[in-house]
N, C-alpha and C positions, 0 to 999 in steps of 0.2 A: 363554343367553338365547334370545330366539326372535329368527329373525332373516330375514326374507323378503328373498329374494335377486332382483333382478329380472333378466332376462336370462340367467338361470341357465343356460339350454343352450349358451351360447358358448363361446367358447373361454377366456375368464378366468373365468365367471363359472359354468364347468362344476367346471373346476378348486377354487374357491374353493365350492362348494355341498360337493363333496366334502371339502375339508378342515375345514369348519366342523363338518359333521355327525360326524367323524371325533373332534373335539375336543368332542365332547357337546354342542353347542347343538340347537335346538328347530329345521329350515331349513325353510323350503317355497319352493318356482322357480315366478319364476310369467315365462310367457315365450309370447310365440303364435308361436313359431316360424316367422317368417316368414328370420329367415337360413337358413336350408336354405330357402327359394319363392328366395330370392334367385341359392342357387345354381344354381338348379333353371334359373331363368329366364338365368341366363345360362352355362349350360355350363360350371358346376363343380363341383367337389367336393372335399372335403378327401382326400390322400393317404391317409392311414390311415384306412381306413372305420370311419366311427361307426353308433351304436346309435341308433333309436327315444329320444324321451326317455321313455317308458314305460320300455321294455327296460334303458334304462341304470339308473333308479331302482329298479328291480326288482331289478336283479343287485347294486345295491348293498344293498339289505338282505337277498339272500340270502346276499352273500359277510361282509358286518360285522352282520346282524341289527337295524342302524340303518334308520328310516324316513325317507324324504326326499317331504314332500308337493307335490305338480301341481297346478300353476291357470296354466290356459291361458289367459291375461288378455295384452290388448294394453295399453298406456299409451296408446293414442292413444283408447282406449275407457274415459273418463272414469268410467263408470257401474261396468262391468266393475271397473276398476283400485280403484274405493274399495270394491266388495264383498272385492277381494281383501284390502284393506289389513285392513280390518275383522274377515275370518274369521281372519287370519294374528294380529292382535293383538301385533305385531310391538314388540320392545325396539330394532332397529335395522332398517335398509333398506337393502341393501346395491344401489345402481343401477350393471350394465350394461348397462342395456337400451336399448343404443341402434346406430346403423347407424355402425361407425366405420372404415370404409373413404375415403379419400380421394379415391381412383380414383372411386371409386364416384358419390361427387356431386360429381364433373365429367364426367362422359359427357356429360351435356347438360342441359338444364334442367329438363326431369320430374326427372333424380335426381338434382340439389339441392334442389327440392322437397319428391321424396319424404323425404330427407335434413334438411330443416327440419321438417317434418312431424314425422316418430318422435322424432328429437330433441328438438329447441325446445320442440313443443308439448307432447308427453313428455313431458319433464321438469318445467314449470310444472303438470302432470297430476298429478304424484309431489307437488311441493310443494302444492297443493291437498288433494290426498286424505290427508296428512301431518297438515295443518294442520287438517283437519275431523275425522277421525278417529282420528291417535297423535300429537298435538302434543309427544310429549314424547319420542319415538322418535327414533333418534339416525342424520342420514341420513349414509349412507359412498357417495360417490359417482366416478365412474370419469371422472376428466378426462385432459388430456394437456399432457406438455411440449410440443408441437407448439400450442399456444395461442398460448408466445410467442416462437416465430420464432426467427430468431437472432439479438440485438442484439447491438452494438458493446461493452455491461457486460456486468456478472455478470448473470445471471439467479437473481434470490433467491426464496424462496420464497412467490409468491403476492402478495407486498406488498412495497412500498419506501418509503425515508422522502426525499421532495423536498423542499427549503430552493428558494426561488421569491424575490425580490422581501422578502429579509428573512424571511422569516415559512417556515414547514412543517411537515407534515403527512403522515402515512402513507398511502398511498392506493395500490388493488390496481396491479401491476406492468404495465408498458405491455405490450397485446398488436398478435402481429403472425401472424395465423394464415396458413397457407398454401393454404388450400383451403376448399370452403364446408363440408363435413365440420370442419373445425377452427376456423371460426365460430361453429357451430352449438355448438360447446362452451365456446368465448368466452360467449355466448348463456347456456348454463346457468349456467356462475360468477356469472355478474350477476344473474341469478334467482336464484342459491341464496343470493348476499351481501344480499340486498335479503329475501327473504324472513326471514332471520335475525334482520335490523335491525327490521324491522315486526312481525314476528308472534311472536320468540325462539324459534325454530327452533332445531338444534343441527346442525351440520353439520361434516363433514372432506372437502375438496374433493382427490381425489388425481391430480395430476399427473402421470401415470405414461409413463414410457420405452416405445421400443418391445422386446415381451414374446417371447422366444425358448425354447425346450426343448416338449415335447410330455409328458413324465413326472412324476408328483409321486406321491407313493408311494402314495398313494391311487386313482391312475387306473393304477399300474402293476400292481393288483389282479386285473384280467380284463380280456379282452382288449375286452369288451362296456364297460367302463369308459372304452376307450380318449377321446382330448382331440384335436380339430384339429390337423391339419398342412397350415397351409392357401400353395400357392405360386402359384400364379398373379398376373396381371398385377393383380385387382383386389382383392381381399382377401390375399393373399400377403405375406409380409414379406420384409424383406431377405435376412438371413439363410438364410432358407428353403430361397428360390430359387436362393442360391449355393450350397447343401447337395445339391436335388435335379441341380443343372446340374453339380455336383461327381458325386455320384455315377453319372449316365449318361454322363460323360466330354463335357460340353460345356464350353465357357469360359461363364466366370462373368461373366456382364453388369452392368457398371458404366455407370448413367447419367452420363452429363457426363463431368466432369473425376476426381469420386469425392472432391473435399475436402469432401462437406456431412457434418455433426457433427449424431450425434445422441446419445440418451440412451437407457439398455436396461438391461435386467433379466432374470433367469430368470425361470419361470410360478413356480417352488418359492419366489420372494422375493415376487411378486405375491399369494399367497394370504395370507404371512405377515405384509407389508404391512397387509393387509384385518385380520386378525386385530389386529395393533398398534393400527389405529387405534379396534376396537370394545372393548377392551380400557381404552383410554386415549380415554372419547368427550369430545367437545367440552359445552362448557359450556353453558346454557340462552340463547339469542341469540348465542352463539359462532359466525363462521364463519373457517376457519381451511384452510389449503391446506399439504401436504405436497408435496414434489416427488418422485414415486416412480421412484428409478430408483439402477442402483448403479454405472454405468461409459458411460461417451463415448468413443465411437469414430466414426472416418469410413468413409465407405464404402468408399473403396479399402483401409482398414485390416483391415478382414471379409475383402475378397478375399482380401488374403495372407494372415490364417489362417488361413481353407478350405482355399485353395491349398493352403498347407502339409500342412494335416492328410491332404488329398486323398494326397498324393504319398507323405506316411510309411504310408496304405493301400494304397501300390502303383498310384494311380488316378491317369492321365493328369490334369494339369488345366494349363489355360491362364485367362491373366484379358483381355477385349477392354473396350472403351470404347463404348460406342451413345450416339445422341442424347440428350438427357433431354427426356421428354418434359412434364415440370414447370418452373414457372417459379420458382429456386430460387436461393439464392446457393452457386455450386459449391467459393467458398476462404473462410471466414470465422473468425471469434471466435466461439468458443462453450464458456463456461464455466457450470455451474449451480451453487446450492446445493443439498444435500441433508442437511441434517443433523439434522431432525426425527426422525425416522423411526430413524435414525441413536440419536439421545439416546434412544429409547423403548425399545431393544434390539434392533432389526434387526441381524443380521450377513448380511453381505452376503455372496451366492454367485458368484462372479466367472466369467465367460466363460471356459470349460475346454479346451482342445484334445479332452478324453474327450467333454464334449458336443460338439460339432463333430461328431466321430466320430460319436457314439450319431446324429446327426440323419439323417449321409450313408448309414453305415449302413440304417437305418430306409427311407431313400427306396430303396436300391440294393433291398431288400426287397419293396416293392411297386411297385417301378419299372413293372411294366406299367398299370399305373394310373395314370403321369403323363402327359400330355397336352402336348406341347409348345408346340403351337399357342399357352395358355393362358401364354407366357410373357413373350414378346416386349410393349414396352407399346404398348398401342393405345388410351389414352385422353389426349389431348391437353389441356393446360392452355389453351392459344391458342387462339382460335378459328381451324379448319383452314385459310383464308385464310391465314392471315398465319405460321404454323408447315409446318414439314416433319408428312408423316405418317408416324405411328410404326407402323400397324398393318401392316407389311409388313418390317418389321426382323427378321431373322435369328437365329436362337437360334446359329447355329454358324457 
């Protein structure tokens, strides 16, 4: 099918342009690459040095003879985003295109802002230019379990059925986001549910865990193919940062206490996900949420695997405890559904000790390239009044 991938140069959505086109679909990225200004602007960079997205597209169809089309289109550029929609003629829309850094829009008020901005309005951009020119185009869209918090239940998928006062009704699952970054996607599911209901949109809202590994057999092609490895304080994942801090022989920084529970995936379940859901699309007014994600684990639970892996590679590793600098529940309940995804034929890739490796590995690799300064957190959820400050905290 044709399938315009927004946000294509990301780090999921690089991954997933790749594997689409891999699998014969018709892709075109349309992305104004403003995540690279982002890092630009604030002194960073991905570990593994990436490509140009010219150079990256390029080398993919000299190395698989597959063509991968460019349209440098922002979504917050209304006009732009519907010429794109339009030339692409797209069967589906696959949106990352959005700033999903947490850190990021809480620095301070411009970058929640900017942060509602690309997002929020973004996305109501997408359903507009959908509904004017592919109303029949099937949207796969990039949400997150960080939507809804950690409640005291289960977390089901997307919706719950409430009994009230005698009487009930299904109605989406209570959210409890943790940042204005995780708002602003609160924000989309209610546009994209509301659009569905008025205009018979078709949509799959995916809920997804946070996304670990750097390799999918398609970006393991050339090294010009190479996918994000991104660790620092503001884009950085957990994971990551315990990988890189592992392999220069630092302790591995656990904010808090290290009980907060989250949800995660490999990139190689992330593209497959995306494929399930275009594969299996939703119905005409259908809007429907998957929880994407294959394993829950706490933060302190990362440490001692790294640790471990760290040490059966011969490499010092120690685990320390720092401030957190997030307003967060550090010991709670946290159980989710996942079984959509699941019934469509996902098998799941499980958190490996070999990846672990492959990560520390990778970093111990281009270790001169990591930056440590970029690790330690220096973006406070509190206003600095009333919190400690974290931007002088210790990697070692």
């Amino acid at each position: 099918m044709k399938v315009l991938v927004i946000g294509g140069d990301g780090y999921c959505g690089w991954a997933t342009s790749l594997y689409l086109s891999s699998r014969g679909h018709d892709v075109t990225i349309a992305d104004n690459l403003v995540r690279r200004a982002w890092d630009r602007e604030h002194g960073l960079d991905s570990l593994v040095p990436i490509a140009s997205l010219r150079r990256r597209i390029d080398e993919w169809t000299r190395v698989t003879g597959r063509t991968i089309r460019m349209d440098e289109t922002d979504v917050t550029d209304y006009d732009a985003l519907c010429r794109a929609v339009r030339t692409a003629a797209p069967d589906a829309v696959v949106h990352f295109g959005q700033q999903r850094s947490a850190p990021f829009s809480m620095i301070d008020r411009e970058h929640a802002v900017r942060t509602h901005l690309n997002n929020t309005v973004g996305n109501m951009n997408v359903l507009w230019a959908l509904q004017e020119h592919a109303p029949h185009a099937h949207l796969v869209k990039l949400g997150t379990m960080g939507e809804y918090g950690t409640p005291n239940i289960d977390v089901e998928e997307g919706f719950i059925t409430i009994e009230h006062n005698g009487r009930s009704d299904r109605l989406p699952f209570p959210k409890q986001p943790g940042s204005f970054y995780h708002l602003t996607k609160v924000s989309d599911s209610d546009q994209i549910f509301f659009a569905c209901r008025v205009w018979g949109l078709r949509a799959t809202d995916l809920n997804q865990g946070v996304v670990y590994g750097t390799h999918t057999e398609q970006t393991a092609l050339s090294p010009a193919l190479a996918n994000r490895y991104d660790y620092d304080h503001i884009f950085g994942t957990v994971i990551n940062r315990f990988c890189v801090q592992a392999a220069l022989g630092h302790p591995l920084t656990v904010y808090g206490r290290g009980g907060q529970t989250r949800s995660f995936l490999d990139i190689r379940d992330t593209v497959r996900c995306v494929e399930i859901a275009l594969e299996h699309p939703a119905q005409e007014g259908e809007y429907r949420v998957f929880n994407q994600f294959t394993e829950m684990f706490a933060v302190e639970q990362l440490a001692e695997r790294v640790r471990h892996v760290a040490q059966s590679l011969g490499l010092p590793c120690e685990i320390t405890h720092v401030a957190n600098p997030r307003v967060e529940r550090e010991s709670h309940y946290y159980n989710c559904v996942n079984t959509n995804l699941r019934s469509l034929g996902l098998e799941p890739t499980p958190l490996s000790d070999e990846t672990i490796a492959g990560l520390i590995t990778l970093a111990h690799e281009h270790r001169e390239r990591v930056d440590l300064r970029l690790i330690p957190p220096r973006v406070e959820w509190r206003p600095a009044a009333e919190g400690p400050a974290h931007g002088t905290i210790a990697v070692a």
